[in-house]
C-alpha positions as CSV (number, residue, x, y, z in Angstrom):
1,X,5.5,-10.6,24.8
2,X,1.8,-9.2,24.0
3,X,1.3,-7.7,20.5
4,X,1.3,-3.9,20.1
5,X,-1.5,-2.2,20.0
6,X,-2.2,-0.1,16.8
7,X,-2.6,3.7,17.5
8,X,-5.8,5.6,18.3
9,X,-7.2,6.7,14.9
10,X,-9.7,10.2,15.2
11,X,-11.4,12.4,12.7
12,X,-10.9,16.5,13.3
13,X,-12.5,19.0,10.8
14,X,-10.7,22.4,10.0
15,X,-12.0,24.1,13.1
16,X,-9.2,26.9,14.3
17,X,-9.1,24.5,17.1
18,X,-8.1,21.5,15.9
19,X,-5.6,22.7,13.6
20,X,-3.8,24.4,17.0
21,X,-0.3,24.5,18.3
22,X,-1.7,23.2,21.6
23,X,-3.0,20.0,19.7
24,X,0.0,19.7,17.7
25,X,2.2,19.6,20.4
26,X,-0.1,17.0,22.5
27,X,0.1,14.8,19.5
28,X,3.5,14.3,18.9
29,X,4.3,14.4,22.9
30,X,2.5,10.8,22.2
31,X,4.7,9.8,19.8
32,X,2.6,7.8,17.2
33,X,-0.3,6.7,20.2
34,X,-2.9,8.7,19.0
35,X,-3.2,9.3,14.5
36,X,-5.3,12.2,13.2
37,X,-6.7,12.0,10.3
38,X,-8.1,15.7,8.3
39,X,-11.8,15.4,6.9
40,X,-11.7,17.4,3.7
41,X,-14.0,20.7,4.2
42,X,-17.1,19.1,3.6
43,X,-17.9,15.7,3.5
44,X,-20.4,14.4,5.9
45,X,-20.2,11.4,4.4
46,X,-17.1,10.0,6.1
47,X,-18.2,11.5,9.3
48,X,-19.6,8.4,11.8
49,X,-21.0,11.5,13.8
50,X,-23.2,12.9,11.0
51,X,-24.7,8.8,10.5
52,X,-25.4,8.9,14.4
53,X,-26.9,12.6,14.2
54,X,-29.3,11.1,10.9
55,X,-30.3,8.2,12.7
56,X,-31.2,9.8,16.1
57,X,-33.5,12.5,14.1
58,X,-34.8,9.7,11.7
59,X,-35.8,6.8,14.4
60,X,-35.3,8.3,17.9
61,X,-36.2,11.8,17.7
62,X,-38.7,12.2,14.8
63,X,-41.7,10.0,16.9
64,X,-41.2,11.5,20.2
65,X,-43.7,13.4,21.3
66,X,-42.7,16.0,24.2
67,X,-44.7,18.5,26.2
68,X,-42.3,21.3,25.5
69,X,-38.4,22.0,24.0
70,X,-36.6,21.2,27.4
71,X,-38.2,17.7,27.4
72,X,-36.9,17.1,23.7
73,X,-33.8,18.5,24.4
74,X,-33.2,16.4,27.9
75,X,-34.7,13.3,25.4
76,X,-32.0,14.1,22.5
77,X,-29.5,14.3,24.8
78,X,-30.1,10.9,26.6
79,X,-30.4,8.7,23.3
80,X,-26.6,8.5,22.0
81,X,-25.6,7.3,25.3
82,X,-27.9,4.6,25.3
83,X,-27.2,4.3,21.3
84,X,-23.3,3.4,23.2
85,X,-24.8,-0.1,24.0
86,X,-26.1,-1.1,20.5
87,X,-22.7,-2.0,19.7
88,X,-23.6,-3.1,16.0
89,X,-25.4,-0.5,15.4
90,X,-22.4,2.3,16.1
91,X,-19.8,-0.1,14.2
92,X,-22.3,0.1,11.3
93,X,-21.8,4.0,11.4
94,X,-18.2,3.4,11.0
95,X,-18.0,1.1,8.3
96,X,-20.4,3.4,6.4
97,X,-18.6,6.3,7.1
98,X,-15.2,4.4,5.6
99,X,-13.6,6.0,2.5
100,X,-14.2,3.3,-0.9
């Protein structure tokens, strides 16, 4: 018999949303498949998203040089998707964004 897979870890912040009866429900319903972990109120630190967001404005962003906002915006939009196959380089947002 194969080995059980560990659940789905995820981040949420204290967005109304998150902290929902809707998600609450949809949580348990998967009985211990999915694990949600609560950032504290601010700490971008352990946020992967905020290391991707710093990285796009520091390397992919910052030497772009567009004709108007539409093409930056189309521009921005495209690079974390192709950031998706720079598998290192995402797992090195993780890591970082790991508590000590």
């Amino acid at each position: 018999m194969g080995a059980i897979a560990p659940p789905l870890s995820g981040v949420r912040d204290g967005l109304p949303a998150n902290r929902s009866r809707l998600i609450r429900d949809y949580v348990e319903a998967l009985e211990g498949a999915i694990r949600l972990e609560r950032l504290p109120a601010y700490a971008p630190e352990l946020n992967p998203v905020e290391y991707i967001r710093a990285h796009l404005k520091q390397h992919e962003v910052a030497y772009f040089r567009q004709e108007d906002f539409a093409e930056l915006t189309t521009f921005a939009r495209r690079r974390p998707t192709s950031m998706q196959r720079c598998n290192t380089l995402v797992s090195g947002f993780w890591k970082q964004a790991e508590p000590p």
